[in-house]
C-alpha positions in Angstrom: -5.0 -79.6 -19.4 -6.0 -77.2 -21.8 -8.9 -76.1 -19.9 -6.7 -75.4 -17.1 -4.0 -73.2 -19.2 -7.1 -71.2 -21.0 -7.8 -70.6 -17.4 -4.2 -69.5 -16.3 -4.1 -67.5 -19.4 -7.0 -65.4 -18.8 -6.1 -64.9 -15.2 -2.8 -63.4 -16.1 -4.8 -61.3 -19.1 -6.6 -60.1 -16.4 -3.6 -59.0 -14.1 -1.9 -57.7 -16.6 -5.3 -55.2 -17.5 -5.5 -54.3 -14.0 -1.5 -53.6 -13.8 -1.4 -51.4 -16.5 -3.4 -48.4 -13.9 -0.5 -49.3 -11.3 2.4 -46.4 -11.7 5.8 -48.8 -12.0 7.9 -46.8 -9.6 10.7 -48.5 -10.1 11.3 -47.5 -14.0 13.4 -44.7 -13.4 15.9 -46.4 -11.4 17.5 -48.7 -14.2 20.8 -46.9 -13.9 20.8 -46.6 -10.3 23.0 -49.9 -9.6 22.1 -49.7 -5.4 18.5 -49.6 -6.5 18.5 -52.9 -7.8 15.5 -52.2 -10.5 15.6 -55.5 -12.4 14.7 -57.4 -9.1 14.0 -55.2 -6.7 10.1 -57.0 -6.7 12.1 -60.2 -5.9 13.9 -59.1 -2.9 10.7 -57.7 -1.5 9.3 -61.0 -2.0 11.9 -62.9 -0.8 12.0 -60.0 2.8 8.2 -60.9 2.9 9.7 -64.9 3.4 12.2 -63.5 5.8 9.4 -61.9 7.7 7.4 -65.2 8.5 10.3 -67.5 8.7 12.0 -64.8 11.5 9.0 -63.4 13.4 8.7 -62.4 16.4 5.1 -64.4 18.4 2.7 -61.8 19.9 2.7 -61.7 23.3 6.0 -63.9 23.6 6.7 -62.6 26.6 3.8 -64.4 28.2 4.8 -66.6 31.1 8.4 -65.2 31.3 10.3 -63.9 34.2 10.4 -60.8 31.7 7.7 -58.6 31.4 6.4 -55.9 28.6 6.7 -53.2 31.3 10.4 -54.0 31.8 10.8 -54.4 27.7 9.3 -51.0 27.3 11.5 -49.4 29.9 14.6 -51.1 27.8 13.6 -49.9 24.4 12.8 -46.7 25.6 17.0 -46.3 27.3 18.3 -48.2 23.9 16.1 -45.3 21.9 18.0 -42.4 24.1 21.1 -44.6 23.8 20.7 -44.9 20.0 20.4 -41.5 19.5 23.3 -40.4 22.0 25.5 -42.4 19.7 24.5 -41.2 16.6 23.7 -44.3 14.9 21.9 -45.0 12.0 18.3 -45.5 11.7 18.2 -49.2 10.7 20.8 -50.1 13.7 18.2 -48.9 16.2 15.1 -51.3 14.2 17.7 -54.4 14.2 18.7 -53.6 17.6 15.2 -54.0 18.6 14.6 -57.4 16.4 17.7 -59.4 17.9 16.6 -58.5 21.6 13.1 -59.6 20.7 14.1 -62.9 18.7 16.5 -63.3 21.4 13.9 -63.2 24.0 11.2 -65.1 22.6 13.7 -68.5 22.8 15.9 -68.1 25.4 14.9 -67.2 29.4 16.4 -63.9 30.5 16.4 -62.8 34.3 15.5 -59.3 35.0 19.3 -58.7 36.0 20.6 -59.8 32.4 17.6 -57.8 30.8 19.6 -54.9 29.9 22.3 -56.8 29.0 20.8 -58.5 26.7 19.3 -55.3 25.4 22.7 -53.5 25.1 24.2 -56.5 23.7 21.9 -56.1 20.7 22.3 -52.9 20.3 26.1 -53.4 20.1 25.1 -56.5 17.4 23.3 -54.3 15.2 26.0 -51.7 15.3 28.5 -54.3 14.4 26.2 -55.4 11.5 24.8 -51.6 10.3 27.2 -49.0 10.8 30.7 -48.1 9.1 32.6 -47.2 12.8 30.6 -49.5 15.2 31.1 -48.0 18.9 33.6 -50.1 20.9 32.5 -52.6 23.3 34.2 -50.3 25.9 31.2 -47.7 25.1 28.7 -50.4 26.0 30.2 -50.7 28.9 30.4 -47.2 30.0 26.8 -46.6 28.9 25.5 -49.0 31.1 27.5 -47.3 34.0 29.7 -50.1 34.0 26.9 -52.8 35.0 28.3 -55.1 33.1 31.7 -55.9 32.1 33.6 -56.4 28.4 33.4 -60.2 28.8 30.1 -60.4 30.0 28.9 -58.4 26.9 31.3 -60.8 24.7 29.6 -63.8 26.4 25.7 -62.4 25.7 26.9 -61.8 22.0 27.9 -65.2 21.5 25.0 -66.4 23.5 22.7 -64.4 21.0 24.4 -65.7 17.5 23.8 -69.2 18.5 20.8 -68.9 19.3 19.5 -67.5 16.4 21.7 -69.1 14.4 23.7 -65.9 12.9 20.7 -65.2 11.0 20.7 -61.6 11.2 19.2 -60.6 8.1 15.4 -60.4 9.5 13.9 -57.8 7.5 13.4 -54.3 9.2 9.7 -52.1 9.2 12.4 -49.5 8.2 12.8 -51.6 4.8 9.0 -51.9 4.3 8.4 -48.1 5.3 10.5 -47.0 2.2 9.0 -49.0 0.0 5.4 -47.8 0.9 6.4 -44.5 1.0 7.8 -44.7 -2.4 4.9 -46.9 -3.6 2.4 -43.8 -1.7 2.7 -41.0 -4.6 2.0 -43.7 -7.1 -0.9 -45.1 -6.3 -3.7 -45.0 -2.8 -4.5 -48.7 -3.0 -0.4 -48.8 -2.2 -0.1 -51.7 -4.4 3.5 -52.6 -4.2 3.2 -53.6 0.0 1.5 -56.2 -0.7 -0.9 -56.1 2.4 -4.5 -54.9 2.6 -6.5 -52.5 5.2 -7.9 -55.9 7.0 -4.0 -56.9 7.7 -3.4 -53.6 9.1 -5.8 -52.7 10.9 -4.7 -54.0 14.3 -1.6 -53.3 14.3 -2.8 -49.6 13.3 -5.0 -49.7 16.4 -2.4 -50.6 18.3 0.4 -47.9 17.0 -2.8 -44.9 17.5 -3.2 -46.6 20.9 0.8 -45.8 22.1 0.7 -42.4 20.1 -2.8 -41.5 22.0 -1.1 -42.3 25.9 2.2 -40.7 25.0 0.3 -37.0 23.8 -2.0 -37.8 26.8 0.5 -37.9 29.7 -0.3 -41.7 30.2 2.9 -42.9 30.1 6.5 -42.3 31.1 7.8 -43.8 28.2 8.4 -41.0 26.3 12.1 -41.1 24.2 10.7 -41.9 21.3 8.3 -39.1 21.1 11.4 -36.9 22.2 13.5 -38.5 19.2 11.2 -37.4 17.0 10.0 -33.8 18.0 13.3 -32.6 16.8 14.3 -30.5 13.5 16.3 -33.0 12.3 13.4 -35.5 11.9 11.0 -33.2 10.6 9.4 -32.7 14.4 7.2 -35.4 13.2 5.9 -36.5 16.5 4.0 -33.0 17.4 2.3 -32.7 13.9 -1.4 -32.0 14.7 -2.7 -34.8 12.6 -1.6 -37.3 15.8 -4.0 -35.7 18.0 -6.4 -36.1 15.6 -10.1 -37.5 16.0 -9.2 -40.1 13.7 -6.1 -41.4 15.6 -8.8 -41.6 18.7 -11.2 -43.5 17.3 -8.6 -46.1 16.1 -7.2 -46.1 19.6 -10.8 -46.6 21.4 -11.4 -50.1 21.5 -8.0 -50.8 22.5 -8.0 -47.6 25.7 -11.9 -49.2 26.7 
């Protein structure tokens, strides 16, 4: 017993010499109430939880009547939708979780696809924004494909199934925190994920962002989204034509 707590002891000696090089960058927020500085490691912790206890399986369309072709071809309307709306950022990344979580568990035909898609978007709204658009501009948007009730119906379809467990934490949520965590310190401490983790999801992103700037894809909205001022025209910087992006992108292009 004693060994053990020497042990424990001289672990968290040792965290505690490595921590003090880590810039705390949450200190200057103690008077920011919204910040939430006394705890704000906990709820990242607890989002972390969220994460694995909400995910969404690779490949989960595998099998399905639904394919990634037709998914692509949704998210990239719901992105021109999104943005023709005027919503906020984190509607558009929790539209895009409920119609995958959705998806994953319950068969979809191709005819309900955008439905279901639409649906999710009008969730998210419901769940983000401070004047959510009326169900009657779903319905318009979707050149009156589908009707009030039928979105109505797909929305309760979609709470029950995932239980009204909405609060699956966004990449939005993460991004802010890294880039907070970014002028601090390289080693981005605070995200709590190594290079190793990353790295194929990173070859996967450089992979999208390599077919888009090479005309290899139609999919483009999202590029489109964000080439304008607003956004910071961050989707024509040089840097994402960069050698560096290709050779990340390689293994997966063959």
């Amino acid at each position: 017993m004693d060994v053990s707590m020497k042990e424990e002891d001289l672990c968290q000696a040792f965290s505690d010499v490595l921590l003090n090089n880590i810039e705390d960058i949450d200190a200057d927020d103690w008077e920011n109430p919204q910040l939430c500085s006394d705890y704000v490691k906990d709820i990242y912790l607890y989002l972390r939880q969220l994460e694995l206890q909400q995910s969404v399986r690779p490949h989960y369309l595998n099998g399905k009547e639904i394919n990634g072709r037709m998914r692509a071809i949704l998210v990239d309307w719901l992105v021109q939708v999104h943005s023709r709306f005027q919503l906020l950022q984190e509607t558009l990344y929790m539209c895009v979780a409920i119609m995958d979580r959705f998806l994953q568990i319950h068969p979809v035909s191709r005819k309900k696809l955008q439905l279901a898609g639409v649906t999710a978007l009008l969730l998210a709204s419901k769940y983000e924004e401070i004047f959510s658009p009326d169900i009657a501009d779903f319905v318009y948007i979707t050149d009156n494909a589908y009707s009030s009730s039928q979105i109505r119906e797909m929305e309760m379809m979609i709470l029950k199934e995932l239980n009204f467990d909405l609060g699956r934490p966004l990449p939005l949520h993460f991004l802010r925190r890294a880039s907070k965590a970014g002028e601090g310190v390289k080693q981005h401490y605070y995200t709590g994920y190594t290079e190793d983790n990353l790295m194929l999801i990173m070859q996967h992103m450089a992979k999208n962002v390599v077919r888009v700037n090479e005309n290899l894809t139609k999919y483009t909205a999202i590029r489109n989204k964000y080439a304008s001022s607003k956004l910071m025209r961050i989707s024509t910087i040089p840097q994402l034509n960069s050698k560096t992006v290709k050779d990340l992108a390689s293994s997966l292009l063959g």
